[in-house]
MARSE-764003 format. One record per atom (N, C-alpha, C, CB): residue in three letters; x, z, y. Coordinates in steps of 0.02 Angstrom, whole numbers, padded with zeros to 5 digits, always signed. Atoms other than C-alpha are relative to their C-alpha. Glycine has a CB too. Example, Ala and Ser with C-alpha at 12.3 -4.5 7.8 and 13.67 -1.06 7.14 Angstrom:
BEGIN
ALA+00045+00000-00059
ALA+00615+00390-00225
ALA+00045+00000+00060
ALA-00050+00062+00001
SER-00042-00003-00059
SER+00684+00357-00053
SER-00039+00037+00055
SER+00020-00071+00023
// end
This chain:
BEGIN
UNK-00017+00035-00061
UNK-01426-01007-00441
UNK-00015+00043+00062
UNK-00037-00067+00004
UNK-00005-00041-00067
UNK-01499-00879-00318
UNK+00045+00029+00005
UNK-00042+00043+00017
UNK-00027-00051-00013
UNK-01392-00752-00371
UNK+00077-00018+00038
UNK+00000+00037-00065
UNK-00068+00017-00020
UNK-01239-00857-00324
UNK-00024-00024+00083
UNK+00040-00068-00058
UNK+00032+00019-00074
UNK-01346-00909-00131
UNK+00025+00076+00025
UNK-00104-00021+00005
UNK+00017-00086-00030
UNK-01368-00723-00112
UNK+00085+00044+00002
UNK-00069+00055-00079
UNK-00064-00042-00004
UNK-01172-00688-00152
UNK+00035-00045+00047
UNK+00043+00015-00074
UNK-00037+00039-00059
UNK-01110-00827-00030
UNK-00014+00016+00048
UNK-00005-00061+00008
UNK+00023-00042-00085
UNK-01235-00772+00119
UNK+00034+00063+00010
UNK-00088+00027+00009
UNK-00031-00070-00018
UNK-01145-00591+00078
UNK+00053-00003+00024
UNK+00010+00043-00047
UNK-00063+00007-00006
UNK-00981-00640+00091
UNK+00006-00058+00068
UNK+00030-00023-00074
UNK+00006+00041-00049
UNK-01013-00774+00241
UNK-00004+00048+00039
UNK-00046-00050+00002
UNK+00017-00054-00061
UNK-01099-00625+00326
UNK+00072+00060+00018
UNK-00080+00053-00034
UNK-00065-00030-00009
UNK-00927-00522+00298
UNK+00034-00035+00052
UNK+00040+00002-00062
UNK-00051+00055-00056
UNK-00836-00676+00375
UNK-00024+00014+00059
UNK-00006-00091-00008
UNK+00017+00018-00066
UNK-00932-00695+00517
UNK-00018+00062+00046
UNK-00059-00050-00004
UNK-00011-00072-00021
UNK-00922-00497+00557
UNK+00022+00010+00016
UNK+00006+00038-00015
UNK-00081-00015-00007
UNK-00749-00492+00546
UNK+00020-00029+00068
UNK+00050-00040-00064
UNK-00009+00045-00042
UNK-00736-00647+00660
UNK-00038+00030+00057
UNK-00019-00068-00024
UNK+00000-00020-00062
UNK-00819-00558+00791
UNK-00004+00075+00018
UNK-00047-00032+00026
UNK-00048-00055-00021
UNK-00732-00409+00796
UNK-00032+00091-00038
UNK-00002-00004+00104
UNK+00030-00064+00051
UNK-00842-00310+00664
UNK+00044+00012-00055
UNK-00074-00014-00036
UNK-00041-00008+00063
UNK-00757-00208+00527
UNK-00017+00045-00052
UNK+00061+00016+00015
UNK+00029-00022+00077
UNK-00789-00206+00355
UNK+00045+00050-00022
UNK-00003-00062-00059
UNK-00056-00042+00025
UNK-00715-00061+00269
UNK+00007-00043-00063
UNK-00016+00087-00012
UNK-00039-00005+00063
UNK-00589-00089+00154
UNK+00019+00058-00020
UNK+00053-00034+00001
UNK-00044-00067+00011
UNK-00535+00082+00134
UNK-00059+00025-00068
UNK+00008+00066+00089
UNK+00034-00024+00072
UNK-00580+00145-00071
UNK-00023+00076+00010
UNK+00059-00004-00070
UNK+00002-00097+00004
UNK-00662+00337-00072
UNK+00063+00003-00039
UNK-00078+00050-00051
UNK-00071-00034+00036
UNK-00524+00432-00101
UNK+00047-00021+00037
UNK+00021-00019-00076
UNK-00058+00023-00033
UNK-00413+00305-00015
UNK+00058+00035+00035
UNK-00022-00034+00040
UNK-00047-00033-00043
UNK-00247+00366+00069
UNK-00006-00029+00063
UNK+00067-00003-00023
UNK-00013+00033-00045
UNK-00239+00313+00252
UNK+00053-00020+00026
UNK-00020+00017+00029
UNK-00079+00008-00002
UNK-00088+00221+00295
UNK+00020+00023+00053
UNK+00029-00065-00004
UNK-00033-00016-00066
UNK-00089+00276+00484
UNK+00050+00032-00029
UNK-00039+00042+00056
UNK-00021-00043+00003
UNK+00038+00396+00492
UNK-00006+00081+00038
UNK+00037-00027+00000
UNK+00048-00051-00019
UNK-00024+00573+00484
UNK+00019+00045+00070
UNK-00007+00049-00063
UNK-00016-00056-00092
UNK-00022+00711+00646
UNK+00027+00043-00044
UNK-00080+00044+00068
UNK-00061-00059+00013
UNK+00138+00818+00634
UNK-00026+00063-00004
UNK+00056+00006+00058
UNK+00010-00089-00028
UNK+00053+01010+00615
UNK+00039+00017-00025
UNK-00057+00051-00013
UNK-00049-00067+00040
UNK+00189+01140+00542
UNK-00030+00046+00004
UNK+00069+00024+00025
UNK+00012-00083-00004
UNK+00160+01308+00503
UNK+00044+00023+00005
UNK-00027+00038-00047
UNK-00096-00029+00011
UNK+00298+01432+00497
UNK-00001+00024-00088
UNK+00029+00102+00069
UNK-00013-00035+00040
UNK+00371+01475+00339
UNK+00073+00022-00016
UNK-00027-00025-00041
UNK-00077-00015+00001
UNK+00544+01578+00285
UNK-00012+00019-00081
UNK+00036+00070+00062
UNK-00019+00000+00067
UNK+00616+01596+00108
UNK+00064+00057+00021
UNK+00020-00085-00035
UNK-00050-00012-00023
UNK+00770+01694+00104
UNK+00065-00042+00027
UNK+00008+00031-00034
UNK-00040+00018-00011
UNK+00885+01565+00127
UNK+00009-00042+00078
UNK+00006-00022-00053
UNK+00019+00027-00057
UNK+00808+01485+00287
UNK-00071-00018+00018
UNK+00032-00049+00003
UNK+00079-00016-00020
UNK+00655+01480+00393
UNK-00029-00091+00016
UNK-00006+00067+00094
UNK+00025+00110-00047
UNK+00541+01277+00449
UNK-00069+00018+00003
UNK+00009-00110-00070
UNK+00087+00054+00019
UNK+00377+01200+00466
UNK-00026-00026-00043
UNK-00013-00054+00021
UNK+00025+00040+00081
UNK+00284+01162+00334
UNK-00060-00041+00014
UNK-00026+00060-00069
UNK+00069+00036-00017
UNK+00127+01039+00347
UNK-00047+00045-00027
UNK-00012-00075-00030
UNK+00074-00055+00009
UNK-00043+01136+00386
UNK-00028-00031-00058
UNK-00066+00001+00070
UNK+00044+00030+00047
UNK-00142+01114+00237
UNK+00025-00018-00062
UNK-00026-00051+00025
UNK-00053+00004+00044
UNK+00002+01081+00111
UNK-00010+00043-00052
UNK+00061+00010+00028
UNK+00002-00061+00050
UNK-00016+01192-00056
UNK+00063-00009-00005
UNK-00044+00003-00070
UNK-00094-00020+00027
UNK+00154+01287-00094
UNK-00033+00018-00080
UNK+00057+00100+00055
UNK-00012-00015+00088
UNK+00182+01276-00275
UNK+00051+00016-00043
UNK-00013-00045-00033
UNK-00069-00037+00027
UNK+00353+01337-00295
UNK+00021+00030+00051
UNK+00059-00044-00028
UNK-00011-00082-00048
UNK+00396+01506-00196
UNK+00058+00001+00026
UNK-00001+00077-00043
UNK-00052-00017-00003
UNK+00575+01511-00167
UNK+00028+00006-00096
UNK-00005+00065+00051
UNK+00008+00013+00068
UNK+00602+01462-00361
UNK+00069-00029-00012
UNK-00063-00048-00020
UNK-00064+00020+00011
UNK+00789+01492-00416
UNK+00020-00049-00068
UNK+00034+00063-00001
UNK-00015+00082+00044
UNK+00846+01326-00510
UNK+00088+00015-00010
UNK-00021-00099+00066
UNK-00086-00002+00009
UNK+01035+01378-00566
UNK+00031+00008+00085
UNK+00035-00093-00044
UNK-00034-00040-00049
UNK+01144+01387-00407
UNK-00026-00010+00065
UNK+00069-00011+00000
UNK+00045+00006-00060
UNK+00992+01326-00279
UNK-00060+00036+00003
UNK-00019-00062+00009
UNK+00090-00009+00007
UNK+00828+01382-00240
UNK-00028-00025+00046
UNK-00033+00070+00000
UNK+00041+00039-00048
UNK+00688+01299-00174
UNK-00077+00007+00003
UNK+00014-00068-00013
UNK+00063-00034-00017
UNK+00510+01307-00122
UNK-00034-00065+00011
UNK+00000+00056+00066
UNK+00025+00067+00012
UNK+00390+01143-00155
UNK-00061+00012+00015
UNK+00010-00032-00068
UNK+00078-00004-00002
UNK+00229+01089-00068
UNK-00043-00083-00016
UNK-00020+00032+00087
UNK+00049+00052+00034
UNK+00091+00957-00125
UNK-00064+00003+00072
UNK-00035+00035-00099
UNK+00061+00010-00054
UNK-00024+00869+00005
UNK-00057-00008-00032
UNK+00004-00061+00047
UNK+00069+00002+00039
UNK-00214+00880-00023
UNK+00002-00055-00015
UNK-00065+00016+00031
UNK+00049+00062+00049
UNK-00289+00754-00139
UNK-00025-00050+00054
UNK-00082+00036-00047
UNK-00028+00054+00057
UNK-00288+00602-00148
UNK+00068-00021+00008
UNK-00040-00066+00000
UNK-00062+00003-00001
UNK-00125+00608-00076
UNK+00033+00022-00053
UNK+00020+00025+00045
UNK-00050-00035+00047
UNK+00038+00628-00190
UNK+00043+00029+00012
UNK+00025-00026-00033
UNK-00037-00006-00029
UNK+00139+00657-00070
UNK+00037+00067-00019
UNK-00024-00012+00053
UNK-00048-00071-00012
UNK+00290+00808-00081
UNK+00029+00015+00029
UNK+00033+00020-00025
UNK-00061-00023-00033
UNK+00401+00893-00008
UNK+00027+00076-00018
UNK-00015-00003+00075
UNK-00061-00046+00041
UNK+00559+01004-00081
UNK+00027+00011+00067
UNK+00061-00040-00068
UNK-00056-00010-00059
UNK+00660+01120+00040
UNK+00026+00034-00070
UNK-00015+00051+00091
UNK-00053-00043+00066
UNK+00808+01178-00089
UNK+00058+00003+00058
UNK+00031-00057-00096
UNK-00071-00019-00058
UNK+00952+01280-00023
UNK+00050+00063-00069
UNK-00044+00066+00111
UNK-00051-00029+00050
UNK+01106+01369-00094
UNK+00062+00038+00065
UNK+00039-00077-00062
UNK-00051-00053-00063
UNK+01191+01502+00024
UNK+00074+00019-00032
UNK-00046+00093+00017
UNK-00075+00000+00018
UNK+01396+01549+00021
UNK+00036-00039-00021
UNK+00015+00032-00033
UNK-00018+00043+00015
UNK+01435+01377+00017
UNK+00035-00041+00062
UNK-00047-00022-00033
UNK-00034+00057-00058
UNK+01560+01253+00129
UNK-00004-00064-00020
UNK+00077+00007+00016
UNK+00004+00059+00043
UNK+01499+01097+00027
UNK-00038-00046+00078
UNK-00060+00013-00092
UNK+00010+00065-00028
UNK+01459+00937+00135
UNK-00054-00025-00002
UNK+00034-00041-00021
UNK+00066+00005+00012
UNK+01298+00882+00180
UNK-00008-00071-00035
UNK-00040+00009+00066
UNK-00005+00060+00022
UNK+01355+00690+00120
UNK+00000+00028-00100
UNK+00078-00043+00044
UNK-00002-00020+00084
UNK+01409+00793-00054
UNK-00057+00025-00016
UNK+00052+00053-00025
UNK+00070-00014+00022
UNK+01245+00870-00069
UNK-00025-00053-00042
UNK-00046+00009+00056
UNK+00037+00072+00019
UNK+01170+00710-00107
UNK+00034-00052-00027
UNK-00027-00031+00056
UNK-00045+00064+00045
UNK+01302+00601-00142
UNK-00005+00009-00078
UNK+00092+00002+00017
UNK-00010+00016+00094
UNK+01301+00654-00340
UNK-00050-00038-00025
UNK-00004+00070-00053
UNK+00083+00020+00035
UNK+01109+00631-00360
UNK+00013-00081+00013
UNK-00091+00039+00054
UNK+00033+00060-00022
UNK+01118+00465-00262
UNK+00069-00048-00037
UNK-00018-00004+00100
UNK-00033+00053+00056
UNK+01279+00389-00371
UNK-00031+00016-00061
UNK+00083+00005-00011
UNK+00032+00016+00034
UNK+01165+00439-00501
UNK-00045-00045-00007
UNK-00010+00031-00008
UNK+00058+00047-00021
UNK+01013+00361-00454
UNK+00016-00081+00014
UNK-00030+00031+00066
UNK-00003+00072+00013
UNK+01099+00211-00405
UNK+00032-00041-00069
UNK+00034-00022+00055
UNK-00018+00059+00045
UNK+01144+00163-00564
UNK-00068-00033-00047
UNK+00062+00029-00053
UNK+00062+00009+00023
UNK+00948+00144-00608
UNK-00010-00077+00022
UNK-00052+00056+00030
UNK+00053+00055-00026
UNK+00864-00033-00602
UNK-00051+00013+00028
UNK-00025-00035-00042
UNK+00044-00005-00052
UNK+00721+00051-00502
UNK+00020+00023+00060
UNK-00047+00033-00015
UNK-00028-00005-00060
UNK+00835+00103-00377
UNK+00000-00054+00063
UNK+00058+00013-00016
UNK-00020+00066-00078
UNK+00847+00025-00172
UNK+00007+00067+00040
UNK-00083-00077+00044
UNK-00015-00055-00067
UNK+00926+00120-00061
UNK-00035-00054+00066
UNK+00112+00022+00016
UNK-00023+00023-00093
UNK+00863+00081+00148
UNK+00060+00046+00044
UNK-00081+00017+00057
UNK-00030-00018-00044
UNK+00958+00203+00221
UNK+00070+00056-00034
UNK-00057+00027+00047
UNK-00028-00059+00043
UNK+01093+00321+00169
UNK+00068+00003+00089
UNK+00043-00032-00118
UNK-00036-00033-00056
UNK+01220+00423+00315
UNK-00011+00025+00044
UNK+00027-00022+00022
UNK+00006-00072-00069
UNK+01255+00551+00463
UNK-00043-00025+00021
UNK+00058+00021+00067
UNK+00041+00002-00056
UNK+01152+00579+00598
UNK+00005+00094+00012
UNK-00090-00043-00019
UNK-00034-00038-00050
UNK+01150+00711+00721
UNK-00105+00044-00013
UNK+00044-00059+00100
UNK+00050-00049+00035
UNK+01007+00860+00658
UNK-00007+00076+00042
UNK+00031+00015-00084
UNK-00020-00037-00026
UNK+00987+01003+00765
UNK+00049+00022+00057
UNK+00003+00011-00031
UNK-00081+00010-00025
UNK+01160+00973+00865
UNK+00020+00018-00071
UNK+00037+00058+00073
UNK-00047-00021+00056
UNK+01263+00971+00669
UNK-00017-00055-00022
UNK-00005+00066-00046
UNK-00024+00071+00043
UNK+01299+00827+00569
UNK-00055+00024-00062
UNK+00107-00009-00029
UNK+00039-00005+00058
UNK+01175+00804+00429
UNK+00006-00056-00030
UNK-00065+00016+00009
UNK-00007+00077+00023
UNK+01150+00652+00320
UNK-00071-00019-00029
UNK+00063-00013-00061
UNK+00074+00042-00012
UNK+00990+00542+00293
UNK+00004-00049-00057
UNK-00009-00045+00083
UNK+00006+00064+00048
UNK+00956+00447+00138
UNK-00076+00003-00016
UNK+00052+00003-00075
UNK+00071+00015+00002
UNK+00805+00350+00120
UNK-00005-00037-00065
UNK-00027-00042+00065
UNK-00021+00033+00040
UNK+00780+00260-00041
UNK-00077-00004-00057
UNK+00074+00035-00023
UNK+00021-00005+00056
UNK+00683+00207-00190
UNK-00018+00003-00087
UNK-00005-00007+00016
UNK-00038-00032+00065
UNK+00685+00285-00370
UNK-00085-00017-00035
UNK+00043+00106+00005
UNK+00013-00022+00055
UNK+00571+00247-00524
UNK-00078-00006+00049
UNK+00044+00075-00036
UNK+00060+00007-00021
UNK+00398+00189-00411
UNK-00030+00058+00038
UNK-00035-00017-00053
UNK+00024-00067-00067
UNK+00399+00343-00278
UNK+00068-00029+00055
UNK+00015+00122-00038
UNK-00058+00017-00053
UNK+00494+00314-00103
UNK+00024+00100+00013
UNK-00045-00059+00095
UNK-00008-00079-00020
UNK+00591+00478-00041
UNK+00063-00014+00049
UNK+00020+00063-00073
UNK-00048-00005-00047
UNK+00676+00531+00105
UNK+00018+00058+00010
UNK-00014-00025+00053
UNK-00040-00086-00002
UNK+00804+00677+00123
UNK+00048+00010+00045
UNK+00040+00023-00065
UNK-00062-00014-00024
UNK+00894+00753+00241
UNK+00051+00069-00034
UNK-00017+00010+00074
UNK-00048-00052+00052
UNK+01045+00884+00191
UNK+00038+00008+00063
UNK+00049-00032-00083
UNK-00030-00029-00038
UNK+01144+01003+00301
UNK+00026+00063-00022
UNK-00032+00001+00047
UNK-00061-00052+00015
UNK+01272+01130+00294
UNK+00034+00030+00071
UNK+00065-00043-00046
UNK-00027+00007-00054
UNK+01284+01207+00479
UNK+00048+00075-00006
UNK-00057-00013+00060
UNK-00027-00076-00003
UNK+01331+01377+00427
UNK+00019+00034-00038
UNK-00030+00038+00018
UNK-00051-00048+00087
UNK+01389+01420+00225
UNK-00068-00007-00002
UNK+00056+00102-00015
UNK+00060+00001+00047
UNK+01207+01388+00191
UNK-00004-00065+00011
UNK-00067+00043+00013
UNK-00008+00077+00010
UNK+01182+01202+00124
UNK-00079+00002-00018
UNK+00064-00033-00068
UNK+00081-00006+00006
UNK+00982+01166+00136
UNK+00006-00092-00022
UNK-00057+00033+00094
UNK+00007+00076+00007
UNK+00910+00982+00081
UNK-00061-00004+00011
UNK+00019-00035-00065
UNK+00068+00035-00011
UNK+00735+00906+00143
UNK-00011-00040-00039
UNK-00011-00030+00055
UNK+00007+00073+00051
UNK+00659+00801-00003
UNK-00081-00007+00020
UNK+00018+00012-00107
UNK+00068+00029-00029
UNK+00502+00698+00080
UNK-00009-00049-00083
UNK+00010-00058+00097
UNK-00001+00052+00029
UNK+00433+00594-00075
UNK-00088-00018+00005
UNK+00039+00011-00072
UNK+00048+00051+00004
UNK+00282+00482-00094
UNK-00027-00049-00034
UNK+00004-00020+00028
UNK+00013+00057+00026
UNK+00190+00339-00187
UNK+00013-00049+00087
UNK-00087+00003-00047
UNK-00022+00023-00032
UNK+00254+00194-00103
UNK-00052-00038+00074
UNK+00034-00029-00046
UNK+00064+00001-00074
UNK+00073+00145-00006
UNK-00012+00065+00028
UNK-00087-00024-00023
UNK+00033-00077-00030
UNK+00067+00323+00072
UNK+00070+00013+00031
UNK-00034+00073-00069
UNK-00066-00051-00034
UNK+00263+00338+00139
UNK-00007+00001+00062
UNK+00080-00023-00010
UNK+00007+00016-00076
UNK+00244+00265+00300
UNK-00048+00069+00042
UNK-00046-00085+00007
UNK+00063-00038-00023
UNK+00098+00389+00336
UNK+00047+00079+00025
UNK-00070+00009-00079
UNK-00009-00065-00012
UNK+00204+00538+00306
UNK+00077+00001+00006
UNK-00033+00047-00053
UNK-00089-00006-00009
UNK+00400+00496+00340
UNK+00002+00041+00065
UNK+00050-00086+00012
UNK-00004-00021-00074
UNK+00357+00552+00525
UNK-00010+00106-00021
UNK-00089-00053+00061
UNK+00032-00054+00019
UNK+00288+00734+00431
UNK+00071+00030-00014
UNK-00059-00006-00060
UNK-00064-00013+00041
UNK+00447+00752+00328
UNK+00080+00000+00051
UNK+00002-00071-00063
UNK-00037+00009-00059
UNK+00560+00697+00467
UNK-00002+00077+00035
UNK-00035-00062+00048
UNK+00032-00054-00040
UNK+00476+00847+00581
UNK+00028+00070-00044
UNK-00094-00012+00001
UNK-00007-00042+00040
UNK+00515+00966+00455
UNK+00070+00007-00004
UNK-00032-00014-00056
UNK-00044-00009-00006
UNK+00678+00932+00436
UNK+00042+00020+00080
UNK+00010-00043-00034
UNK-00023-00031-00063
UNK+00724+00970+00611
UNK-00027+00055+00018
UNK-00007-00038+00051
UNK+00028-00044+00007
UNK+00625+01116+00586
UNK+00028+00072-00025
UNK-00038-00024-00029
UNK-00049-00031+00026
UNK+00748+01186+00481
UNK+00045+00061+00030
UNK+00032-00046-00011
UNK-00043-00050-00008
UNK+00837+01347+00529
UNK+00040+00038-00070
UNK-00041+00047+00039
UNK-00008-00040+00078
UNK+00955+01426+00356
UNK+00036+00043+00052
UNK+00048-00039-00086
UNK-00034-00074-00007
UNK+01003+01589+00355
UNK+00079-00004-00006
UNK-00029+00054-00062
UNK-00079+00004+00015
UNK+01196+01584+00397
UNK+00020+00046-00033
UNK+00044+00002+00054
UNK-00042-00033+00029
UNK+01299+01648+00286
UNK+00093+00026+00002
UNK-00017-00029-00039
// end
């Protein structure tokens, strides 16, 4: 019987903390923070085009040719999951909607699929296209452009409590974007 006195006064004393304007952490060690994080870039160039990459980001794929793209992949520190893919494919007049359009009539034929967003928008001054969506219990957002015979794609992805934090990161990046015309 105490032990249940002694767990009500704890939890009363929470209440009545809260209620005047004290705050209990909820946040788990390790936790992700949902703010959304501060934009730093670094510079980085590949051959196919130069951006911003988030300070602190490990690169774990170099410029890493994948059949007729290559791309260059970084991982946010721990405990984040967060990624981000720049893939590009030079001597090309392909469409920044076709970029993406195959993957994403793939993807939508998944039951874990939801698209929010998918079409143009205006990237640099050049037409790019913007699909936001979710696949298989990760959210991801990509932009794709084609201003010059080089066709680049931004892939932002995330567990779905951590996107908000870093869509503004991924975003930044993609306007960051310069490819090497071809």
């Amino acid at each position: 019987m105490a032990g249940l006195a002694a767990l009500l006064g704890a939890v009363g004393a929470i209440a009545i903390d809260r209620a005047a304007g004290g705050q209990a952490s909820e946040r788990r060690p390790g936790a992700v923070p949902k703010t959304p994080a501060a934009v730093d870039l670094v510079d980085y160039s590949a051959p196919g085009f130069s951006a911003g990459v988030p300070r602190g980001w490990r690169l774990v794929e170099d410029a890493k040719a994948k059949g007729v793209y290559t791309d260059s992949t970084w991982k946010a520190p721990a405990p984040s999951r967060a990624r981000l893919t720049i893939a590009y494919r030079p001597g090309t007049d392909v469409r920044p909607d076709t970029v993406a359009g195959s993957v994403r009539t793939a993807r939508s034929q998944s039951p874990t699929y939801a698209e929010v967003a998918w079409g143009p928008i205006e990237l640099n001054g050049n037409t790019a296209t913007r699909w936001v969506y979710g696949f298989n219990g990760r959210q991801y957002a990509t932009w794709t452009m084609n201003p010059c015979g080089t066709a680049v794609a931004v892939h932002g992805s995330s567990r779905p409590a951590e996107f908000l934090r870093w869509v503004p990161t991924f975003r930044a990046v993609a306007a960051s974007v310069r490819p090497a015309c071809s």
